[in-house]
N, C-alpha and C positions, 0 to 999 in steps of 0.2 A: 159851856164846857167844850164846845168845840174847837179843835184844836189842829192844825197842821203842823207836822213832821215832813222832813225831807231831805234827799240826797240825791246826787244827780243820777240815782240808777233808780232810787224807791220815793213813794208817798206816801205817809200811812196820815188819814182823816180820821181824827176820831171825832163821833158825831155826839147830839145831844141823847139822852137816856131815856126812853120808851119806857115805863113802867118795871124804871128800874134797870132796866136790859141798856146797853152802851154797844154800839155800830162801831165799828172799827174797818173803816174801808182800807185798804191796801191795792196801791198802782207799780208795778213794776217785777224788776225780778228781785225775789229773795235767795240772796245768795251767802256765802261766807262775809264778803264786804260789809252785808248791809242786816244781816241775821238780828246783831247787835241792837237797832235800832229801833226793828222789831220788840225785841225783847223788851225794852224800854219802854215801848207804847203800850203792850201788854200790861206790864208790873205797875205802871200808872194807873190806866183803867182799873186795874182788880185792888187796887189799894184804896180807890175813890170809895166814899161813905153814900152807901144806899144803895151801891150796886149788886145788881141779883143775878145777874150774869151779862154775857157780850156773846154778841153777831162779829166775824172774822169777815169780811167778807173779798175774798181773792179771787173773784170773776174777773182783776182787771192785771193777773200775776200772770205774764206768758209763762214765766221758769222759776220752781222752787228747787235750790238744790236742798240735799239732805242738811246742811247747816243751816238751813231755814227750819226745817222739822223741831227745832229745840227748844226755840222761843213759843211754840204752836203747842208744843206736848207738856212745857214747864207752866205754860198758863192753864190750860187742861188739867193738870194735879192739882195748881192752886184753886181753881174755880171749884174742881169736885169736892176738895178737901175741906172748901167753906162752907159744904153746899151750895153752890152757885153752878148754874148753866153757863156752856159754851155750848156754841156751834160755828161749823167755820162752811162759807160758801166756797163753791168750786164754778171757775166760769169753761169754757170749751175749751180750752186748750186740755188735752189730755193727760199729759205729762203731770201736770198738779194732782189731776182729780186721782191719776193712780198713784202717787206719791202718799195723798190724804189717806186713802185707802187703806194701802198696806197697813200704813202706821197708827192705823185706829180711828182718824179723825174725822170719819165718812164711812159712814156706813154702807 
């Protein structure tokens, strides 16, 4: 199932499924351009049969703007709403991790 997406500003790797659980790495900035693509990795993952939730993981996102927040919050309701887990990782760039924050996604 592993699968590469890509655009010359993002990467998002979606990896193989841990017990269920689906990796979703993301390389780049998520911005307005690229939000979309996002999205789309997302709604794939959480459509796949047997998945019990997904790892986001953006330790390699220097810059999330807020139209990146949409695909992160839409898959969040879907996952909760199945009952399934999400968590999303935050790597040192600060600007993400207080973005996640605000908007629920980190606690």
């Amino acid at each position: 199932m592993s699968a590469a997406l890509s655009s010359p500003a993002l990467r998002i790797v979606v990896g193989e499924p841990v017990d269920g659980v689906v990796p979703v790495g993301v390389v780049g900035e998520v911005d307005t351009a690229s939000a979309d693509e996002l999205r789309v990795a997302l709604t794939a993952v959480l459509a796949g049969t047997g998945v019990r939730g997904l790892v986001v993981d953006l330790t390699a996102v220097p810059f999330l703007a807020v139209p990146g927040l949409h695909p992160l919050l839409e898959a969040q309701a879907t996952a909760a709403g199945s009952g399934r887990s999400m968590s999303v990782l935050a790597g040192p760039h600060g600007g993400v991790d207080r973005l996640l924050h605000r908007a629920g996604l980190r606690a």
